[in-house]
N, C-alpha and C positions, 0 to 999 in steps of 0.2 A: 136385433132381438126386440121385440114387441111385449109386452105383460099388459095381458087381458085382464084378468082378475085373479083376485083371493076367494079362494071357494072354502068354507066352513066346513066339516066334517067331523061327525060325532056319534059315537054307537056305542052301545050298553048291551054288556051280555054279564047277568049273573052278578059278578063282586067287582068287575073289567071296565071301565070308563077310557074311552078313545077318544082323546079331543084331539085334534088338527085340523092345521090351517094351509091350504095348496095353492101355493102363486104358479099358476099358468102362463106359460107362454109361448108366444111362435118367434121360431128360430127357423132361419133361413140356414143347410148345412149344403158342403157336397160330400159331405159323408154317405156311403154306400146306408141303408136300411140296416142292414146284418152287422154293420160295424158296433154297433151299439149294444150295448150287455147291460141292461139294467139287472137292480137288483132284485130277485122274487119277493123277499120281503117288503121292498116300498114300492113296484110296480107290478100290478096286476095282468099289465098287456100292453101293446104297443100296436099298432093298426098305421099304416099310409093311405090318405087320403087326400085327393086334389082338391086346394084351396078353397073353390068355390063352393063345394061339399061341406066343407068345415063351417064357411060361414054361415049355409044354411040350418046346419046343426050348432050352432053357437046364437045364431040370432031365430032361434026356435022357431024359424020359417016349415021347418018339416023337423020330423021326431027321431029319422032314420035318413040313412043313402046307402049306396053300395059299395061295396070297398072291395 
């Protein structure tokens, strides 16, 4: 396991203040994709993508790739 960063995160709606803080990281698994059950309420989505895609979208080389 690698830990890339702590990313900031903070949104205001109305009377609502959301502060959190998301430590990222890559984890190498042989767990199948679909093994995996996040929860809806802390994760939004899940996407597979090959490594070298990621880094380009991590070191903000390109804005997008294909998945």
């Amino acid at each position: 396991m690698v830990h890339l960063e702590i990313l900031e995160y903070h949104q205001t709606k109305e009377d609502f203040i959301d502060k959190e803080l998301a430590n990222v990281f890559l984890y190498e698994s042989a767990h199948s994709f679909d093994d995996f059950t996040p929860q809806p309420e802390e994760v939004s989505g899940m996407v597979k993508v090959a490594l070298n895609d990621f880094v380009v979208l991590w070191t903000r080389s390109e804005d997008k790739v294909n998945i």
